[in-house]
C-alpha positions in Angstrom: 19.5 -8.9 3.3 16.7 -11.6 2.3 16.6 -15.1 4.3 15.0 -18.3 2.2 15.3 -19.9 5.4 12.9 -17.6 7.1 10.9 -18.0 4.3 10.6 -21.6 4.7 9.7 -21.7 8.4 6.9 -19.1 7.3 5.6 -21.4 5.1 5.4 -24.2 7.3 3.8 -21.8 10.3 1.5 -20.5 7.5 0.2 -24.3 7.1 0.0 -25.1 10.4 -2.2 -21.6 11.2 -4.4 -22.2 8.3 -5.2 -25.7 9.4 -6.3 -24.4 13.1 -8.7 -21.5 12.2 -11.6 -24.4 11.7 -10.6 -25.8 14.6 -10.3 -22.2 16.3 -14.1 -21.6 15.1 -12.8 -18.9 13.1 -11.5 -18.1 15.4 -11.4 -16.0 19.0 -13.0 -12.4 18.9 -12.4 -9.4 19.9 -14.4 -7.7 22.7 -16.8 -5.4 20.4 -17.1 -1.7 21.9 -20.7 0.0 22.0 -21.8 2.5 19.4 -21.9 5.1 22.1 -18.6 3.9 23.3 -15.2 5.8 21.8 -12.7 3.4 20.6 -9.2 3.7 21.9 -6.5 4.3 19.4 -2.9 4.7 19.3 -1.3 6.4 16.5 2.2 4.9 15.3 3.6 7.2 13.0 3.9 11.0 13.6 5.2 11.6 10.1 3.4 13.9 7.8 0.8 10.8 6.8 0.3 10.3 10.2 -0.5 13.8 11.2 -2.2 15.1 8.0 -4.6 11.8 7.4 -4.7 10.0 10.7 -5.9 12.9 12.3 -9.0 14.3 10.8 -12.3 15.1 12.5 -13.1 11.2 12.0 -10.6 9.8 13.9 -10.9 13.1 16.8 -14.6 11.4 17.3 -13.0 8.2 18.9 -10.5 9.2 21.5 -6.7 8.8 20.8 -4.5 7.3 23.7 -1.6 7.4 22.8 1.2 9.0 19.8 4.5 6.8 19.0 7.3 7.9 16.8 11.5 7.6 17.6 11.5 11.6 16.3 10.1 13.7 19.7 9.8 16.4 17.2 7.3 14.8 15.7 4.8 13.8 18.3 5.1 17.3 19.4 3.8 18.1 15.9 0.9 15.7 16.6 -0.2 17.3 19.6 -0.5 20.7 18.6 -2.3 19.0 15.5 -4.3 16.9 18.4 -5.1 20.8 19.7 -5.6 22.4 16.7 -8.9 19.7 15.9 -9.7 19.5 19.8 -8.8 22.8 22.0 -10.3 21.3 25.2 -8.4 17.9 24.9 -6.8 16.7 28.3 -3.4 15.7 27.1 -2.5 14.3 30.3 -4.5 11.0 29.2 -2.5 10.9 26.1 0.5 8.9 26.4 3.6 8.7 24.5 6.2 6.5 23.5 9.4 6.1 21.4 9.2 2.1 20.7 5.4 1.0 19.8 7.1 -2.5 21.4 6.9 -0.7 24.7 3.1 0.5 23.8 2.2 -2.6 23.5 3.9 -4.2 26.6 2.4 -1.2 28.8 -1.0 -0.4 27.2 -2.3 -3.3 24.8 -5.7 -3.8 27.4 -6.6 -0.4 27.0 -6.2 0.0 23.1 -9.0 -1.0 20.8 -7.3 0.1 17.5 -4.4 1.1 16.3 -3.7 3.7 13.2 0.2 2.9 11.7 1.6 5.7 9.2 5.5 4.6 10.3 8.0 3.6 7.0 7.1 0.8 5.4 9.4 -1.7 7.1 7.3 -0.7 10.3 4.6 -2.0 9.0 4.6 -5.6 9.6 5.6 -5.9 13.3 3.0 -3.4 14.9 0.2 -5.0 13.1 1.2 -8.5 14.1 1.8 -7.3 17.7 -2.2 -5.8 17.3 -3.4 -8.3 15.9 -1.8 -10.7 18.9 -3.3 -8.6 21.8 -6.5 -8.6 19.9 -6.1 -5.2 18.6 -7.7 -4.0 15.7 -5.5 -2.6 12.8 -5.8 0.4 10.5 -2.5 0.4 8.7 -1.2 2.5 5.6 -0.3 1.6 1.9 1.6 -1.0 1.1 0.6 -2.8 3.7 4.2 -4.5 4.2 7.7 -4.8 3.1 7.3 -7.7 1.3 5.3 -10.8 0.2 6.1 -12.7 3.2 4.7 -10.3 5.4 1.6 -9.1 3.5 0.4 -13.4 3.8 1.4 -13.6 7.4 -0.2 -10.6 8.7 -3.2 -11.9 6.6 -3.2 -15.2 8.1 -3.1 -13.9 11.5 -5.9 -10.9 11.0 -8.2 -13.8 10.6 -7.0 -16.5 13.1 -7.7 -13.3 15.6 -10.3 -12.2 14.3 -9.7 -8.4 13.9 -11.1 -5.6 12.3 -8.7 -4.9 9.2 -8.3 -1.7 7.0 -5.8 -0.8 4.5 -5.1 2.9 4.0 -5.9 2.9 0.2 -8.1 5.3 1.0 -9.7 5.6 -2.7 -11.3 2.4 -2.4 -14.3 4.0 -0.4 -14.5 6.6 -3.0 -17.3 6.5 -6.0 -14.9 6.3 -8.9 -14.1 2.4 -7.9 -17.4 1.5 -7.1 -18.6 3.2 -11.0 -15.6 1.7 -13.2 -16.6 -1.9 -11.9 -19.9 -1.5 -12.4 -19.6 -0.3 -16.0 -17.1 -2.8 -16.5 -19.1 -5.9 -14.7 -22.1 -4.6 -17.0 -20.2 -5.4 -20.3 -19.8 -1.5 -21.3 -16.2 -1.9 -23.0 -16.6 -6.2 -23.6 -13.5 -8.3 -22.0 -10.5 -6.2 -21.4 -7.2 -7.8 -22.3 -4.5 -5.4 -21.9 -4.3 -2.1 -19.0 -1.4 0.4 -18.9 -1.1 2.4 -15.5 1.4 5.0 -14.9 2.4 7.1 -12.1 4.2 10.8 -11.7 6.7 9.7 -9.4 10.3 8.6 -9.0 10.7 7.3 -5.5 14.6 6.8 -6.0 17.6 8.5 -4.9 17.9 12.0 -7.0 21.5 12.5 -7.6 24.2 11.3 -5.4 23.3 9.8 -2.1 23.4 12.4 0.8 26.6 12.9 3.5 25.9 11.1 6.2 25.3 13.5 9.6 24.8 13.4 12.9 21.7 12.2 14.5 19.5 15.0 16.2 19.1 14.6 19.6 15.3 14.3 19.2 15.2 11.3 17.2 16.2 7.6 18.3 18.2 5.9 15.2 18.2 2.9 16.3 14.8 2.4 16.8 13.5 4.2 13.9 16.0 1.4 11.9 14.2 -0.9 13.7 14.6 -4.5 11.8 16.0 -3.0 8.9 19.8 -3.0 8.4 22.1 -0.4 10.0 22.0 2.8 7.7 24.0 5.9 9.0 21.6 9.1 9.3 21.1 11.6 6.5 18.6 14.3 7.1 15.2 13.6 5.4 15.6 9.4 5.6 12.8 9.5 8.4 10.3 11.3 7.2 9.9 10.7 3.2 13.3 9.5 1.4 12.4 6.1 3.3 10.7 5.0 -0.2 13.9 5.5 -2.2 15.6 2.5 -0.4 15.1 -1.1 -0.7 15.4 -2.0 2.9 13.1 0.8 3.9 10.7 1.3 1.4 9.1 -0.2 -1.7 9.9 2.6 -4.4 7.5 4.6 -6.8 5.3 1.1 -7.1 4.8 0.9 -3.0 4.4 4.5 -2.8 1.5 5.0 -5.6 0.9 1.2 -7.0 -1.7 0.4 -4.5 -3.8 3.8 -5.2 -3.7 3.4 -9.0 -3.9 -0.6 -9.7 -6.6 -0.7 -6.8 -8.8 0.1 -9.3 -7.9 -2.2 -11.9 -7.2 -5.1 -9.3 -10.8 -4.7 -8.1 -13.1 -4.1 -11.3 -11.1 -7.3 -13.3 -11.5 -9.2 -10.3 -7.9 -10.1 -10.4 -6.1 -12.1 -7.6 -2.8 -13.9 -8.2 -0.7 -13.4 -11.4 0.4 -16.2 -13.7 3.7 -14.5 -13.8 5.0 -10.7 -13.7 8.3 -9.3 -15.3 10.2 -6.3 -15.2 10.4 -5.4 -19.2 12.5 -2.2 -18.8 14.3 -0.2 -16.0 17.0 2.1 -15.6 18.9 1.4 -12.5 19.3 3.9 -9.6 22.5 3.6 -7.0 22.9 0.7 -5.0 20.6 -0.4 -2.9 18.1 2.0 -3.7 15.2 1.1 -5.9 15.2 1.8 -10.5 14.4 5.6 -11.6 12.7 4.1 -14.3 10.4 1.2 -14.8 8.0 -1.2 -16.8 6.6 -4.4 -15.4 4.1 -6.4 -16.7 2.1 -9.0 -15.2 0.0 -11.5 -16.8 -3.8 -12.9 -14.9 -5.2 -16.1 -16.4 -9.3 -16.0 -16.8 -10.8 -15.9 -13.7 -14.9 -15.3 -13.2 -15.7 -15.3 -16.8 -13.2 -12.7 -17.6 -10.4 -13.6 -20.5 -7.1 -13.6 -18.9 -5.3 -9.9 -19.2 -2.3 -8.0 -19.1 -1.5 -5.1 -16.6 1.7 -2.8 -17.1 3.0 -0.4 -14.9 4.9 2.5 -16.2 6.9 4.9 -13.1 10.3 6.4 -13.1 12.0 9.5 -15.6 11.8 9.6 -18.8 14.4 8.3 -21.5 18.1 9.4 -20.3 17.1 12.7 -18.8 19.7 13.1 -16.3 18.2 12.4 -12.2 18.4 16.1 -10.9 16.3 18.5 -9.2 15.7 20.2 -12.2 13.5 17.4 -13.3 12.1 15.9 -10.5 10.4 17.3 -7.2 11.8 17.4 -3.1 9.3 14.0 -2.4 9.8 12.9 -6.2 7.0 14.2 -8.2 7.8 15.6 -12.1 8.0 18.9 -12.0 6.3 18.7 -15.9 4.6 15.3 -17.3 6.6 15.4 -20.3 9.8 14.0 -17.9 7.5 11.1 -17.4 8.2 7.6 -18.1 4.5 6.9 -19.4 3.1 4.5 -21.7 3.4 5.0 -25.3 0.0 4.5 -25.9 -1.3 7.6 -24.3 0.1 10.0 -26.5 -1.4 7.7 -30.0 -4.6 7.9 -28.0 -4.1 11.8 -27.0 -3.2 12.5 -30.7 -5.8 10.2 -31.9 -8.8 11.2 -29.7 -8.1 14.6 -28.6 -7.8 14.3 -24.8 -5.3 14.4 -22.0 -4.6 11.4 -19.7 -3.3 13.5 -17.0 -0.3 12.3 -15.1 -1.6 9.7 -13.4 -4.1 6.8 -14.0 -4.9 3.9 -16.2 -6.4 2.9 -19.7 -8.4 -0.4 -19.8 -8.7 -1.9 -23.1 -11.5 -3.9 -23.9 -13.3 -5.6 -27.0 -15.9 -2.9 -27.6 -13.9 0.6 -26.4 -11.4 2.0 -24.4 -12.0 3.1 -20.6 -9.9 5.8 -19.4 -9.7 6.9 -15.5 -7.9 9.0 -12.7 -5.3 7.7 -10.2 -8.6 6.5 -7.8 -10.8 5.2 -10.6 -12.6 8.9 -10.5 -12.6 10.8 -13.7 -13.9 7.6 -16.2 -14.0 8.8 -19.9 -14.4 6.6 -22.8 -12.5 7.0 -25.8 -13.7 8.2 -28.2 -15.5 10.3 -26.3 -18.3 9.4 -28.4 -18.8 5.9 -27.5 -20.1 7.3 -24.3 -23.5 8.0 -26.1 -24.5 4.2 -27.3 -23.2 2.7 -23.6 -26.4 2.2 -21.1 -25.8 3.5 -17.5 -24.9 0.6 -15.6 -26.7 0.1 -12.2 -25.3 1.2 -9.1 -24.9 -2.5 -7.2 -22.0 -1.9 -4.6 -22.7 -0.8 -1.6 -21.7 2.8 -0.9 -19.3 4.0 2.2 -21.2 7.2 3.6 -19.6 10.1 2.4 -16.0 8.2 1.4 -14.9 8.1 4.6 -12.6 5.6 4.8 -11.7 5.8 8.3 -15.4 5.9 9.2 -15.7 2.3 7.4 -12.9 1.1 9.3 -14.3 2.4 13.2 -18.0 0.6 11.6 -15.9 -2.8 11.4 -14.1 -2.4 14.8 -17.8 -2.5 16.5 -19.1 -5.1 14.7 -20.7 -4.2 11.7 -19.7 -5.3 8.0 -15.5 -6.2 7.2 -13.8 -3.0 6.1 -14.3 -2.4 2.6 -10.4 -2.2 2.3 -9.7 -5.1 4.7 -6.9 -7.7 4.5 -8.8 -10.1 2.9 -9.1 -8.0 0.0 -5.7 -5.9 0.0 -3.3 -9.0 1.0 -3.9 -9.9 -3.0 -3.6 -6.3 -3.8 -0.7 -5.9 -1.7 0.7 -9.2 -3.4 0.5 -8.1 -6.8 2.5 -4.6 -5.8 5.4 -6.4 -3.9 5.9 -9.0 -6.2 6.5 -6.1 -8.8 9.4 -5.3 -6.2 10.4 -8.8 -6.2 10.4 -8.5 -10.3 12.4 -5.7 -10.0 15.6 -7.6 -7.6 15.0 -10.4 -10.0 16.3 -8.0 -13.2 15.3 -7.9 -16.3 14.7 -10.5 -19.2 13.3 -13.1 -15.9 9.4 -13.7 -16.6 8.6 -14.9 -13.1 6.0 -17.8 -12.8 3.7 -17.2 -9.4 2.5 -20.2 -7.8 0.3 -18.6 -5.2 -0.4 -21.0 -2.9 3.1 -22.8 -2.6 4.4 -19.1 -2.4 7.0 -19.1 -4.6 8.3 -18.7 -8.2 8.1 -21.5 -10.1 10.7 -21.2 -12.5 13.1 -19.1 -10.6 13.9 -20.2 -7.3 17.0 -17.9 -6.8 14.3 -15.2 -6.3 12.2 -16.5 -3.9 14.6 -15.4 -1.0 13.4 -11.8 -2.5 9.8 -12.7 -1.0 11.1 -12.5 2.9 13.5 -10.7 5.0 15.8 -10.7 7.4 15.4 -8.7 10.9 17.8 -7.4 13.1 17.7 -9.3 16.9 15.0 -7.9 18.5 12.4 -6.5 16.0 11.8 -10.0 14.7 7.6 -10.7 13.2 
């Protein structure tokens, strides 16, 4: 399933890329369009994150070219979506394609950007073939499979030079911009330990699913793309992706990137000293744990005393992994069948207050900080804390109106790097899959992260948990 062999030819193309940027004068640009002008996009990905946030009212202002999925079905459900926002659109100008290969073989001179909601092991390949034509990229959370391919597609964003945006969309929102301003201003001293947690259980609920025939609408094959063959089970394509390992990157790759962004981005954290998975409960093979706890540890960084982040996801105890716990796209139908952190109920018993079902508690030398999935919602604890704490200046720039799609179409014509952009959520992205890699690993393995040799230290054997493998054809 993994290759260290591809991972070592990475590594050595890695090196040899980074060393030619200079020499590339950072690099060859991409033809900048006009403000007047309507960018180009292609949208690969029909599924319901394609549909229901790639095609808002922002991106209907630029002009979409073309919708790619392997499920017919579903660009038919883009089109009348397409209608629904744009009655009078001509949709014998939008093309459409099975096999984003072939949209990039027949169209890549008349795209400007492309918008990629496709499973996650779709991720890396379109980008890279983008970012190769010159193409600029808007691609959804995680941002790849695995390690491997979050550093390569970074590498290669920049040797291009590309307009980059990751779709953790609540990094344009206030809530961010506020926690790391209170944070940067001293409001709750140095913060040493974070708990996150998450309402969802991306893993197979119950037994696996009979497998069936393939509709007619939808092309297995490609839709498998690099990944390993899998027979057909209805729902795979369109949300049950996340359960499986060579699909997907569990409840971590599904929410992780939302709720750590946060945290990643107000501790001005980049690469761990080391991350371990402290407690799981496995689900069946090859899918990805119904329970777990990691924990990675940052050394100081930027005057900041080094801290530790854990990540609670998954059910609660031994309940039993049924329907009558957990939700059709694996969301806890009550928070009490949630695997959260024991802290929050001492501090809800303690203080009074509810921690919702999602977000994170930063502890720091002064106070506690508590705050929503996005960073919105920021409450000290004790709530009275909040009256001897100054308001901390407002010294990020702002994205008008949180549109986050907006600050990506600002980057493709030349203006200011996405807020979101690879070079800020390849370490994101990092962090999140090396909690996958954490998770293959198994428990009672503290993994130490040397960053820039791309590799655990102390635990070779995992390494070949970093890359992939890719079926003939669909190779990055």
């Amino acid at each position: 399933m993994f290759s260290s062999l591809n991972r070592r030819k990475f590594l050595q193309l890695t090196a040899a890329e980074v060393g030619s940027i200079s020499a590339l004068s950072c690099c060859a640009q991409t033809t900048v369009p006009s403000v007047s002008d309507k960018l180009r996009i292609a949208i690969i990905g029909c599924g319901p994150r394609g549909v229901d946030h790639l095609l808002p009212p922002a991106v209907m202002h630029e002009k979409v070219v073309a919708l790619v999925d392997p499920d017919s079905r579903r660009i038919e459900v883009a089109r009348q979506k397409i209608k629904q926002l744009a009655p009078n659109t001509d949709f014998s100008r939008i093309r459409t394609f099975c096999d984003y290969r072939k949209l990039f073989d027949e169209m890549a001179s008349e795209l400007d950007a492309v918008m990629i909601a496709a499973p996650n092991h779709h991720h890396a390949l379109p980008t890279l073939l983008a970012i190769r034509n010159k193409i600029h990229v808007y691609v959804e959370k995680p941002m790849a499979l695995t390690v491997q391919e979050a550093r390569l597609m970074g590498t290669e964003a920049k040797k291009y030079g590309v307009a980059t945006q990751v779709g953790i969309h609540g990094h344009s929102n206030e809530g961010g911009r506020r926690l790391c301003e209170y944070i940067w201003a001293g409001a709750i001293g140095q913060v040493r330990e974070v708990y996150s947690w998450s309402d969802r259980m991306n893993s197979v609920v119950g037994q696996r699913q009979p497998n069936c025939s393939v509709p007619e609408e939808l092309n297995w094959d490609v839709w498998l793309g690099g990944a390993p063959y899998r027979d057909y089970h209805p729902g795979l394509h369109l949300h049950d992706w996340h359960d499986w390992i060579d699909f997907g990157n569990g409840s971590i790759g599904n929410m992780g990137n939302h709720i750590l962004d946060p945290i990643f981005w107000s501790l001005k954290l980049n690469a761990p000293s080391s991350v371990e998975m402290v407690d799981f409960r496995p689900g069946i093979p090859g899918t990805w744990p119904v329970k777990t706890h990691l924990l990675w540890k940052f050394p100081e960084r930027e005057g900041m005393a080094p801290v530790d982040i854990h990540w609670f996801d998954g059910i609660a105890g031994d309940l039993p992994v049924t329907r009558e716990y957990v939700g059709g796209i694996g969301i806890f139908k009550k928070r009490e069948y949630q695997n959260l952190p024991p802290i929050i109920a001492e501090l809800e018993a303690k203080h009074g207050v509810n921690l919702g079902r999602l977000g994170s508690v930063l502890i720091g030398d002064k106070g506690i900080l508590t705050i929503g999935p996005f960073g919105e919602n920021a409450r000290f604890v004790p709530l009275s804390l909040a009256e001897s704490i100054p308001v901390a200046p407002k010294t990020i720039p702002r994205i008008p109106g949180n549109q986050h799609q907006v600050d990506f179409f600002r980057s493709c014509r030349g203006g200011v790097p996405a807020c979101a952009s690879f070079d800020y959520s390849v370490p994101l992205s990092e962090m999140v899959l090396l909690g996958n890699t954490a998770m293959l690993a198994g428990t009672g393995r503290r993994l130490d992260w040397d960053a820039e040799k791309l590799e655990c230290t102390n635990h070779p054997d995992v390494n070949c948990f970093l890359a992939k493998q890719y079926r003939k054809g669909w190779e990055i």
